[in-house]
C-alpha positions as CSV (number, residue, x, y, z in Angstrom):
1,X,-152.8,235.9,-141.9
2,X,-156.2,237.8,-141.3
3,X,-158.7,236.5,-138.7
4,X,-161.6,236.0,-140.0
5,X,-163.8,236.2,-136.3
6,X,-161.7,240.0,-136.2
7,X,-164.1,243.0,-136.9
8,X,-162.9,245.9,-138.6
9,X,-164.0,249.1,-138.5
10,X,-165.1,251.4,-141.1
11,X,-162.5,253.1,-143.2
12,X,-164.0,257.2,-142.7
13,X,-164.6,258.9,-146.3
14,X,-162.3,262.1,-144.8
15,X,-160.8,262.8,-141.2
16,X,-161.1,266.2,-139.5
17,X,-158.0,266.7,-138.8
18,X,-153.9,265.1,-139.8
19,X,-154.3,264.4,-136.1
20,X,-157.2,262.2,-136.3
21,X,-156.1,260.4,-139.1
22,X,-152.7,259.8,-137.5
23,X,-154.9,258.4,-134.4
24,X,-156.8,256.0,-136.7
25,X,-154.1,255.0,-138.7
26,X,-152.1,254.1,-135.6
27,X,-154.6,251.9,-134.3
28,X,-155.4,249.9,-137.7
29,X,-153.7,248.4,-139.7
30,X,-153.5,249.0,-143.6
31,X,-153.7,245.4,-144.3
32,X,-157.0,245.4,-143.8
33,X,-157.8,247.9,-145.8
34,X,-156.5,246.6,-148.8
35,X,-159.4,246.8,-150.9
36,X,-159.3,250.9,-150.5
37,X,-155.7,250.8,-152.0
38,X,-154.7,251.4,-155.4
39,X,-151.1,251.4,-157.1
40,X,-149.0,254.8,-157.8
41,X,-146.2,255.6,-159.0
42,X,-145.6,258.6,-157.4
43,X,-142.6,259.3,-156.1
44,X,-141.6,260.6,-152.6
45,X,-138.0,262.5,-151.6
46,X,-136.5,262.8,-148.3
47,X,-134.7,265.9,-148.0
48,X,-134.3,266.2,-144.5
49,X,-134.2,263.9,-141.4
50,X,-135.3,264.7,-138.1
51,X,-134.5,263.0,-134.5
52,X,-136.1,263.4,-131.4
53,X,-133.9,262.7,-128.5
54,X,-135.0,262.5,-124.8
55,X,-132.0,264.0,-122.9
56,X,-132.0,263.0,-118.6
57,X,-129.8,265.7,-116.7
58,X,-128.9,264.7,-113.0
59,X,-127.5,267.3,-110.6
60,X,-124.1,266.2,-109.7
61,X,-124.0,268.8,-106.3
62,X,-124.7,267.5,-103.4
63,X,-127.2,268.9,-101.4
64,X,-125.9,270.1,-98.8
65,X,-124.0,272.7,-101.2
66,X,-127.1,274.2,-102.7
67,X,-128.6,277.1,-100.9
C-alpha cells in the first residue's frame, strides 16, 4: 500500500546515461510510477544467461615455507 505522507520524486523526461538510469531505477520503485506506464506486448527472449561468482582463494602454505 502507498504512503500517502511519502514524496516522490520526479520521473526525468531522458537520463544521460544507462548508468544513471540504472541508479534511479534502483532507488525508486516503479510502483509509483504507474501513471507513466502503458501496456505492450512486446516480447523479450533470453538467449543467454550470465553469473557472476565471487571466488575466495586462501593460501594453504604455511609461512614459514614461503621465501
Amino acid at each position: 500500500m502507498r504512503d500517502k505522507d511519502k514524496t516522490i520524486d520526479t520521473l526525468p523526461d531522458s537520463f544521460e546515461t544507462e548508468e544513471k538510469a540504472g541508479a534511479f531505477w534502483d532507488a525508486h520503485s516503479t510502483m509509483d510510477y504507474q501513471e507513466h506506464l502503458e501496456p505492450s506486448d512486446d516480447t523479450v527472449e533470453i538467449s543467454e544467461s550470465v553469473f557472476e561468482l565471487q571466488v575466495r582463494m586462501r593460501c594453504l602454505t604455511p609461512r614459514s615455507n614461503v621465501r
